[in-house]
N, C-alpha and C positions, 0 to 999 in steps of 0.2 A: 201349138197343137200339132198332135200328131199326122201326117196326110191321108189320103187318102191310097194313093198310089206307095207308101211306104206297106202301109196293109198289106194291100194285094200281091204286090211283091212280099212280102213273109209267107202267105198264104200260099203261091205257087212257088217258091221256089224253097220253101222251109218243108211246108204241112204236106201238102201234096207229097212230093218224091220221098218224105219219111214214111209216110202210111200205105203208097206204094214200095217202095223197099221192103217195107215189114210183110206186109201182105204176098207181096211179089215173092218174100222167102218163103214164109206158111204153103202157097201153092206150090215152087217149086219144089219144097219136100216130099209131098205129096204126090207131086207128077214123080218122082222119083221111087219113089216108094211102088207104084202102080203106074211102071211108065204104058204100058197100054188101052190105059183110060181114057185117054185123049180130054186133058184138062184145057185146051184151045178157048173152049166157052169163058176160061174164069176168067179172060182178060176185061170182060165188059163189066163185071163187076168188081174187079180190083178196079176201071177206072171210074167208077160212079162213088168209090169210096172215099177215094183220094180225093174227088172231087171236092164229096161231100163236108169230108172235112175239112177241105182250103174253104169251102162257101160258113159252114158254121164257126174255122176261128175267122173269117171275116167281119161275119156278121156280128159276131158279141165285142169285136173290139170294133166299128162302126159304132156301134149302140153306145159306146160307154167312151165314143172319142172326145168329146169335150172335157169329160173328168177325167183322163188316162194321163199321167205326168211325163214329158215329154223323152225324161231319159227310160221308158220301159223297152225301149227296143224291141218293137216286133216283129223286125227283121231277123232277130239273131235266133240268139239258143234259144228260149221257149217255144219260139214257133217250132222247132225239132223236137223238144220235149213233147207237143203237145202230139207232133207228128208219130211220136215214138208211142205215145197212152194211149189216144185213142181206139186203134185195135184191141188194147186190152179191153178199155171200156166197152167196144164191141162188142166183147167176148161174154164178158159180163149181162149185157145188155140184151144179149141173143138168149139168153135163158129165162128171160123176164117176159122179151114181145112172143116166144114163143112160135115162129112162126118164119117162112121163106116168103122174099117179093121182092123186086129192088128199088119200088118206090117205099117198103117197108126199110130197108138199109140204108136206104138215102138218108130218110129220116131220122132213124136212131144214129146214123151216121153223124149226123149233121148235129145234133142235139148233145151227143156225147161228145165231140170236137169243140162246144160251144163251151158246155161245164167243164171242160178240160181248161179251154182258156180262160175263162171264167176265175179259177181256181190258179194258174199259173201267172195272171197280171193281176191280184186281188190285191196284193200291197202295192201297186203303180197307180190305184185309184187315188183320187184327192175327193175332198168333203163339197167343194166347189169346182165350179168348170174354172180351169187356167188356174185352179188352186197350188198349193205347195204341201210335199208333203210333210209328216209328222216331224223327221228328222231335220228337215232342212235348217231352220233356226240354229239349231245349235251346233250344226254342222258349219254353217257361215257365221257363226261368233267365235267358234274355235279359229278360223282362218284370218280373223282381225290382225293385224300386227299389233305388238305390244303398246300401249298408251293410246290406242285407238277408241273413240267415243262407242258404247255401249249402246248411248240412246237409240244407235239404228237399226238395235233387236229388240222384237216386240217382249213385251212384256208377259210374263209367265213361262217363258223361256228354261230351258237348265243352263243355258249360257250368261243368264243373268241374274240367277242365284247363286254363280259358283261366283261370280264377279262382287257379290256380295250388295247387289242393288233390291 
């Protein structure tokens, strides 16, 4: 099973500084564009976002750690995927709640980083908690050595139709 501390570590060190980067470029264009506007304010809401999003893909891979199959890595590259989407989904999302607040952004924040993840570890899920996935079976009947017993693939397998059992 996956840890708990593996999470959180993806969550700060993936999701976070992606959704701040992305963000962090959006404003400094902006501050560029009209550098006498004094865009100083948007750092409290670039970091409520970033937040938001390390708390919501925390939260939905907490949720689904029992089923989550141990090789999804949520340290690695999707937590930057999800890091990199989520602003979009903001973007998206900001035309829907219609509306400015940053308990309002936290929220959509936090909800679009979860269906992001959601949608990014969706083949990492198994049918059972500590289950295996789809492929595995016949992924480990392929690796037999030759003359090797069959019996210790389950049955219904494509590794044990091709074997001609």
């Amino acid at each position: 099973m996956i840890s708990i501390r593996e999470i959180v570590r993806g969550a700060l060190t993936r999701v976070a500084p992606a959704v701040a980067a992305f963000m962090g470029a959006v404003f400094l264009t902006r501050f560029i564009e009209y550098p006498g506007s004094g865009y100083a304010w948007a750092l409290v809401p670039l970091a409520t976002e970033a937040l938001a999003a390390a708390v919501g893909y925390a939260a939905v891979l907490t949720a689904f750690r029992p089923r989550l199959h141990p090789s999804a890595n949520v340290a690695g590259r999707r937590g930057l995927l999800v890091g990199l989407y989520t602003p979009l989904g903001i973007l998206i999302a900001s035309f829907l709640t219609e509306g400015v607040g940053l308990a309002r952004v936290a929220t959509v924040t936090a909800a679009v980083s979860g269906l992001i993840t959601l949608g990014l570890f969706f083949p990492w899920l198994t049918p059972e908690p500590g289950g295996r996935l789809r492929g595995d079976d016949a992924a480990a009947a392929e690796a037999l050595p030759d003359g090797a017993a069959i019996d210790s693939v389950p049955s219904g397998s494509r590794a044990r139709e091709r074997a001609g059992s």
